[in-house]
Every structure is written in C-alpha cells, then in structure tokens.
C-alpha positions in Angstrom: 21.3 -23.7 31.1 22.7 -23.8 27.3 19.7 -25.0 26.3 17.8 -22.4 28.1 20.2 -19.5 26.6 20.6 -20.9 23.1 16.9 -21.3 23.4 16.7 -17.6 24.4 19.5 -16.5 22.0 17.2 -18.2 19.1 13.8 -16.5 20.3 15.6 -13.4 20.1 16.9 -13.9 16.5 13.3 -14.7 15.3 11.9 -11.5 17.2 14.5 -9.6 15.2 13.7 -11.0 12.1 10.4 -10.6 12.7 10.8 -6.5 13.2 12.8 -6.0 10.5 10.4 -8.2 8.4 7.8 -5.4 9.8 9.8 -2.1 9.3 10.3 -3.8 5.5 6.7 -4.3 5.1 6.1 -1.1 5.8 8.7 0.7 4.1 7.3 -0.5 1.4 4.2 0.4 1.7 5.6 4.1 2.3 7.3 3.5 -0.7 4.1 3.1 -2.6 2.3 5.7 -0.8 4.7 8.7 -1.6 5.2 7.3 -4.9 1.5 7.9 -5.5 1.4 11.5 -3.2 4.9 12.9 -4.4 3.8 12.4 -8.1 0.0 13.9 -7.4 2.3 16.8 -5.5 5.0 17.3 -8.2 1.7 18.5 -10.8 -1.0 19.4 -8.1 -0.2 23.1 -8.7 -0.2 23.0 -12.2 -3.7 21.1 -13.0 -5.1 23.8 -10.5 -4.0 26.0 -12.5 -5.3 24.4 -15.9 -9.3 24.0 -13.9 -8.9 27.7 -13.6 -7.9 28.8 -10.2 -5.8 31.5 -9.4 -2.3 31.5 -8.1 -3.3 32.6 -4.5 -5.9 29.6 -4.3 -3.0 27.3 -5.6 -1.1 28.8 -2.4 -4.0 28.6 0.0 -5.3 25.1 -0.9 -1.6 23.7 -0.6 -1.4 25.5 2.7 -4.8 25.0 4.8 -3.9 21.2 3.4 -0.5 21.0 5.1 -2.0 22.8 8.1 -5.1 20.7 8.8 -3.4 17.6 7.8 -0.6 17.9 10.6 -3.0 19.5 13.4 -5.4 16.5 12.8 -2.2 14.0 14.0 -2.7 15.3 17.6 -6.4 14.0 17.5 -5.7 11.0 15.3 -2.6 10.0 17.7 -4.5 10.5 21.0 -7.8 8.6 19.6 -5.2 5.6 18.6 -3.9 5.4 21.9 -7.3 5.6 23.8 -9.1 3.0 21.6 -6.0 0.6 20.6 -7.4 0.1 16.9 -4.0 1.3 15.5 -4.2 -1.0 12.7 -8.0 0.0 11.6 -6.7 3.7 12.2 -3.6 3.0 9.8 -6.0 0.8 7.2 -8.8 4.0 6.8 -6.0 6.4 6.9 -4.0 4.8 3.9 -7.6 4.4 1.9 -8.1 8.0 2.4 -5.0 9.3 1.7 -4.3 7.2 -1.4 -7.8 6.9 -3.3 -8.2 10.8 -3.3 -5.1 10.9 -5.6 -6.6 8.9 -8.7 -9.9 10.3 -7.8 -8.1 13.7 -9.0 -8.4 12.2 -12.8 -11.7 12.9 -12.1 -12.1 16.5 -11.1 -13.7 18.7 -13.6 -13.6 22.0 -11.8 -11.1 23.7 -9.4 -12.9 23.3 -6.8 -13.6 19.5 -6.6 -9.3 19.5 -7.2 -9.0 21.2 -4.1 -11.3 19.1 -1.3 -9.4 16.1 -2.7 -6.0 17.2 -2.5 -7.2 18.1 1.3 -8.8 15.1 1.5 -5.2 13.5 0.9 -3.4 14.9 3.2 -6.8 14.6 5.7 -5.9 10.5 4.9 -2.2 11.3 5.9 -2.6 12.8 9.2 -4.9 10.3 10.6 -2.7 7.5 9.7 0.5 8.6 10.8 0.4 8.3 14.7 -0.7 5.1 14.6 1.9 3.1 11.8 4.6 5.6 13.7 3.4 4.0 17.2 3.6 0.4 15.5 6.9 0.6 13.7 8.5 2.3 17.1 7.7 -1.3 18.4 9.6 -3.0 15.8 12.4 -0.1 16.3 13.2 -1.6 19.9 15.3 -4.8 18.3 17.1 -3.9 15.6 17.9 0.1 16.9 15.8 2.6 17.0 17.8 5.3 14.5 18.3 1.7 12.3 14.4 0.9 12.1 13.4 4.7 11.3 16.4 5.4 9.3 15.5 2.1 6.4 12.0 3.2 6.6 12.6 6.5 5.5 14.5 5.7 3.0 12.3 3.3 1.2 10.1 5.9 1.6 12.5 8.5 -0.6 13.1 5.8 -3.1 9.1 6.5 -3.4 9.5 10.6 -3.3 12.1 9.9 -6.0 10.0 7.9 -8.8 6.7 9.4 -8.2 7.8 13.3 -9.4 9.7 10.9 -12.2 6.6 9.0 -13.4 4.4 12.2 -13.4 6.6 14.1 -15.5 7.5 10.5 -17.8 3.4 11.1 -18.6 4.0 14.7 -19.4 6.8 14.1 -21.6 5.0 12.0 -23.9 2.0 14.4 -23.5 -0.8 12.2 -21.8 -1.7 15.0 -19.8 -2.6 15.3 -16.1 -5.6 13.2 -16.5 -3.5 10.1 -16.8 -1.0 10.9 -14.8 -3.1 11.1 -11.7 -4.9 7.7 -13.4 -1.4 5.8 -13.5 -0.9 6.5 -10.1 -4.2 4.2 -9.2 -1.4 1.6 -9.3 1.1 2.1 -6.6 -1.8 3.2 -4.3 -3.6 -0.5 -5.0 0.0 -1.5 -4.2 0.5 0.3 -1.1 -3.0 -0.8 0.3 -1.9 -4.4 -0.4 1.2 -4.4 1.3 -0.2 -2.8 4.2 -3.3 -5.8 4.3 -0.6 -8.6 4.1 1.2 -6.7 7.1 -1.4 -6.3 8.8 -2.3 -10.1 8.0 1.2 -11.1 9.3 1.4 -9.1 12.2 -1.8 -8.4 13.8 -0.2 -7.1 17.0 3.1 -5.4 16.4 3.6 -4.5 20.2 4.7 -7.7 20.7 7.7 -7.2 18.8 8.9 -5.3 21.7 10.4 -7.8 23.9 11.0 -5.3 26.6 8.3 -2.7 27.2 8.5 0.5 29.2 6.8 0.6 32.8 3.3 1.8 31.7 2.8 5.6 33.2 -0.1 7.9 33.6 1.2 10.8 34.2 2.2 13.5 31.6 5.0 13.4 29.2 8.6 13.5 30.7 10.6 16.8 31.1 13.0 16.2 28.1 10.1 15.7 25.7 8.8 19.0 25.7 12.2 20.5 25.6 12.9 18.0 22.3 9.7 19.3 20.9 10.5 23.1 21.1 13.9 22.4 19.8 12.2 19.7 16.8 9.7 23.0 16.5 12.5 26.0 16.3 14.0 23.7 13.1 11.4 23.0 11.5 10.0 27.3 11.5 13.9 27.7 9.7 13.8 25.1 6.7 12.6 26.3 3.7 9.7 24.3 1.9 11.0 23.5 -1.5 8.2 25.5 -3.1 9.9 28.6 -1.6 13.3 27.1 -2.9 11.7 26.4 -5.8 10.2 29.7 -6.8 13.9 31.5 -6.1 15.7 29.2 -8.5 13.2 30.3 -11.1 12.9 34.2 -10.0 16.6 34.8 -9.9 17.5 32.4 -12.9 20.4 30.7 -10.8 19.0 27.0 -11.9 17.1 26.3 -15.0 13.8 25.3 -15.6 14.3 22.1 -16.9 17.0 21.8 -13.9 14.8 22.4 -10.9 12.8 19.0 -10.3 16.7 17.4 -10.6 18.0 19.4 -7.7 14.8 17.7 -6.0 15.4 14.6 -6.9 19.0 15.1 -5.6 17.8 16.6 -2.2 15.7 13.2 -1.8 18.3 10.8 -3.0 20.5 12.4 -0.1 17.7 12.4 2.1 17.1 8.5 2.2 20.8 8.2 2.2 21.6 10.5 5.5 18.5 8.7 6.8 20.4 5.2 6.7 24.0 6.8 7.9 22.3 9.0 10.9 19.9 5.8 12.1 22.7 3.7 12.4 25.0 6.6 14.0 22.1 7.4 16.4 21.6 3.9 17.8 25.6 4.6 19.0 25.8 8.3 19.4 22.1 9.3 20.7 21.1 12.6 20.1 24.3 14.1 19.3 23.8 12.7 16.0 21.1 14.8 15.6 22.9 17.9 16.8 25.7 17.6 14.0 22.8 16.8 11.4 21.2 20.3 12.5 24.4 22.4 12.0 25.5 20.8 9.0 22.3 21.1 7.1 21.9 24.8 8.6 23.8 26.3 5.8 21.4 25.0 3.4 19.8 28.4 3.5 22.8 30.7 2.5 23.9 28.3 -0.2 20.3 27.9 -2.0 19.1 31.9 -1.5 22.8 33.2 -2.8 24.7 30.6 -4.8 24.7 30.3 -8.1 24.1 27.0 -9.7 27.0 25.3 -8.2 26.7 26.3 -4.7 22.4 25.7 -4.8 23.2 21.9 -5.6 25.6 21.8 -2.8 22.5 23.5 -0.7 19.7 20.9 -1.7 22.2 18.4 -0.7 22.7 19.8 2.7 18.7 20.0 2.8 18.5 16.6 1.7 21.0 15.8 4.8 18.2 17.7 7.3 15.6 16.1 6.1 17.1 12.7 6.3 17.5 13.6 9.8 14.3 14.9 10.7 12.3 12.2 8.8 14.3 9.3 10.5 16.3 9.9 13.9 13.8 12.8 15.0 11.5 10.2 15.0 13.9 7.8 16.7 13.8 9.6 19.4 10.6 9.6 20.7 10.3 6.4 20.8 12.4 5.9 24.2 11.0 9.0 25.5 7.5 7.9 25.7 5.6 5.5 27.2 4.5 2.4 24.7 0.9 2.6 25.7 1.3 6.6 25.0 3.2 6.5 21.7 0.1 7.5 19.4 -0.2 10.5 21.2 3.6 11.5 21.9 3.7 11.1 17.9 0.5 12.9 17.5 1.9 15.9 19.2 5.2 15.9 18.0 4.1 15.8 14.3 1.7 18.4 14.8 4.1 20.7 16.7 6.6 19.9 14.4 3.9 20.7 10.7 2.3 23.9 12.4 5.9 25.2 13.3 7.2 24.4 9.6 4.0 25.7 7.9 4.1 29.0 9.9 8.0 29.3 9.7 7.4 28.8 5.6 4.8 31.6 5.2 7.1 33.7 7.6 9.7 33.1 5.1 7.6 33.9 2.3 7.0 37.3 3.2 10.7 37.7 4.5 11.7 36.9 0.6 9.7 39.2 -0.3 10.7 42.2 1.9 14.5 40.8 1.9 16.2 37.9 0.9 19.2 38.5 3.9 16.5 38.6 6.4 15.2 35.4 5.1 18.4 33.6 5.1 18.8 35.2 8.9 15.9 33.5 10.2 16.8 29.9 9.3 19.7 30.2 10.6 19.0 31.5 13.4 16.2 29.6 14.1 18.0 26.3 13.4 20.6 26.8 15.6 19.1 28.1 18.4 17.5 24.3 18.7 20.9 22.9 19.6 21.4 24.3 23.4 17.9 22.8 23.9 19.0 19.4 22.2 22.2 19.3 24.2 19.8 20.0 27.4 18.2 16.6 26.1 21.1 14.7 25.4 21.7 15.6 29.5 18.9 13.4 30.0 16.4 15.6 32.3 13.7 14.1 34.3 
C-alpha cells in the first residue's frame, strides 16, 4: 500500500506539473497575442484617422468589431464542443487574429484598415472558447482561481508592453507603418508557443484527473443566474475609450498622462488577477463579490476626481478587471460540464461582450446628456449583480 500511495502521490505531482507547465505555455502565448493586439489597439484609431475616415467610422468600426467578435464566441464555443477539434479551433483562431495585425502595415485606404481590424477580433472570438475550455482542464489541479488568475496576468504583462512598443515607434517617428510591421514579431511568437503546446499536449483533458459526470441536459440553475449577474457588471464598467475621452474633455489628466493611467490600470489588473485566483480557490465566489464592490467606485473617482483621485479610479478598474478576466472565468469551470465547456464559455463571453458593448454606448450618450446619470448607472448596475452572486454562492440546483 505505500508503494501504491507514493506511487499515486507521484502521478499526481507530474499531473500538476504538467498543468501548470500548460497554463504557462499558454500564458505565454496570451502574452504574445495581446502584446501584438493591445499595441495594434493603442494606434488603431489614429491610423484610421490618418487613411481618412471620420471620427464616427473610427467609433463604428471599433464597435461592430467588439460586437461581432464576442457574439461569434457562442457559435465558435458550441462548434468546439460538438466537433472536439479544440486545438485546430484555437490554431486558426490565433492565425486569424494575429496575422490581420501586421497585415495593417499594409492598408492603403480606410477601408481595407477597417475589415482587418474586424478581421482581428473575428480571429479572437473563434479562438477563445476553445483555449478557455482547455486551460479549465489544467485549472482542475493546481485551483481553478490559481490557473486563471497566472494566465491573466501574463496576459497583462502583454497589454502592458504592446501600447509601450507602439508608442516607443512613434517616439522616434517611424510611423504607424512600422509599428504595426514590428509587431509581426510577437505574433510569430505567439503562433510558436501555441504549436509547441499543442505539440506537448495534444489532449489537455487529460490533465483533469477527475472529470465531471457527463450531462445532457441544459446548463445548471446557478449558471444562468451567474451570467445575468457577470452581464449586469459588465453594462456598468466603462470602456477606457470613454474614460479616456473624459480625461481629455475635462482636462483632469494630461495628454501625455493618459496611456500611463492605462498602463497603471493593467499592471493592477494582472496583479488582482494573481491575489483574487488564489483567494478564490479558498473563498469561492465571495471573492468575487468583494472584487465587485470594491472596484464599483471606479466610476465616481474617474468621472469627478481630479488627477489624484482618477489614478486611484483606474486602479480600482484595474482591480475589476483583474477579477473579471481571471476568477469570472474560474467559475465556470465547476459549473459546467467538461464535455460542455466550449459552449458554457461561448455563452458566457458573449453575454458578458454584448452586455459591456451595449452598457458602453449606453454610457456614451449618458455622458453626453449628464455626467451624474452616467456615474448612476455603473453603480447601480454593478451592484445590483451582488444579491444574484450571493444566490450563487448558495449553490442552487
């Protein structure tokens, strides 16, 4: 028998190598990917602007990109699930999603700018579901808040040096040209790593030791409530663009300061990600809960601070993010099925972009009619998610 259980204690220390070996892998190749898609996105809105389009087609192309690109994870996650190619799903997605960028040095009109900045986030919604359902695997042996909370943050060290690197090429006036060009190499990079994972683990399922009794029914109870809640807080956070635009409108931060206080937000961000995936594999949801109310007041802070009081804002909505990007995914994992997971992640990420995109375009016109009413609604909307996440935490069937 203590050959049997050191044999067994062994076998489990290599499967938990072997998952954090994964969730590395591909946490780095997330830190490739938004390295190459943050810096396209830090100077997307100006080279539209240089090929001639106006400032509503900036604002429509970014939004029909965000919109199509998170309703196309419900088809991409259910597609995964009912074929099981979730590596040759993740492989084309990737391709997609990080070719178009370069391919942007290219553009010589508007127009051609635009289908390929859709094109990218077209690449990002198919791929999604299908690494998410793969890394939940890996998830199952080290903690689920522990595997999603280091993956997210290798993928903000990512958001942080790809902004950087763009504006390094402005600085010394290369132009937008080569800073799209430049960013040809972390996408080679990222396609790499993801080949040598895919080389190294051909079937991540089996890094779950333990896998949930297969159903064929519908989702449980608690998931839908989860996603209405996941839904109500992503309508009440700001996209930066918005926050952005404030800083500039009401002079509270200055020019040169305003890519800093997003850099900030997404140094936080991978930071909460780590402290809130490790609190989650102990607390649960709760975790989650105190995330939401202490980034809450991310709105009043940003909309009517001054300087001081909109950095201590960004770093509250670098805390929410860290929490949605990390420990909201978490979550699903034990909810849903394993054989189901491409589609549980395909719906939540979809509820969760449609919800944010229409809560940010709400938001737009509130800022418009009244900055008070603006800050009102994310509030509001934020905290109404907690009774329904504190229904969750009750466990309901």
């Amino acid at each position: 028998m203590q050959n049997q259980a050191g044999t067994t204690v062994v076998n489990n220390n290599n499967t938990k190598l072997n998952a954090l070996k994964f969730i590395v892998l591909l946490g780095i190749v997330s830190l490739f990917a938004d390295i190459t898609y943050q810096g396209a996105r830090s100077i997307n809105g100006q080279y539209l602007a240089l090929l001639g389009a106006s400032a509503t087609t900036v604002g429509i192309v970014a939004g029909l990109g965000e919109l199509i690109g998170y309703s196309l994870r419900l088809i991409s996650g259910y597609v995964s699930d009912k074929i099981g190619k979730y590596w040759a799903i993740t492989l084309f997605g990737y391709t997609l999603n990080m070719l178009a960028v370069p391919a942007l040095a290219l553009a010589g009109r508007w127009e051609i700018a635009a289908v390929l900045i859709i094109i990218e986030r077209i690449g990002k919604a198919i791929r999604t579901p299908a690494r998410d359902a793969m890394l939940s695997h890996a998830t199952k042996e080290i903690g689920r808040g522990k595997g999603f909370g280091l993956h997210e943050a290798l993928d903000q060290i990512g958001a942080v040096l790809g902004p950087l690197i763009a504006a390094g090429v402005l600085y010394f006036k290369e132009g937008y040209r080569t800073s799209y060009a430049i960013l040809l190499v972390p996408a080679i990079m990222a396609i790499s790593v993801l080949l040598t994972a895919r080389w190294l683990y051909p079937k991540p399922r089996n890094l779950e030791v333990s896998h949930p009794e297969l159903q064929t029914k519908g989702f449980p109870k608690k998931f839908w409530i989860y996603l209405v809640a996941v839904a109500l807080i992503a309508a009440g956070y700001a996209d930066f663009p918005l926050i952005a635009y404030h800083f500039k409108k009401a002079s509270a931060v200055p020019d040169i300061w305003i890519p800093a206080f997003y850099a900030v937000a997404m140094g936080v961000d991978a930071i909460a990600a780590l402290l809130f995936g490790y609190l989650f594999d102990r607390k649960g949801i709760s975790i989650l809960i105190f995330a939401s109310l202490l980034s809450l007041s991310f709105a009043p802070l940003v909309f009517f601070g001054g300087f001081s009081l909109a950095l201590i804002g960004m770093v509250c909505w670098g805390i929410g993010m860290g929490a949605q990007e990390s420990i909201m995914r978490a979550a699903i994992a034990d909810m849903v099925p394993a054989n189901r997971r491409g589609t549980g992640y395909g719906i939540f990420n979809t509820g969760y972009g449609v919800c944010w995109f229409l809560g940010s375009a709400l938001m737009g016109v509130l800022y418009d009619f009244s900055l008070a009413s603006l800050v009102a609604f994310s509030v509001v909307a934020q905290f109404a998610s907690v009774p329904l996440l504190l229904l969750v935490r009750k466990n309901p069937e």
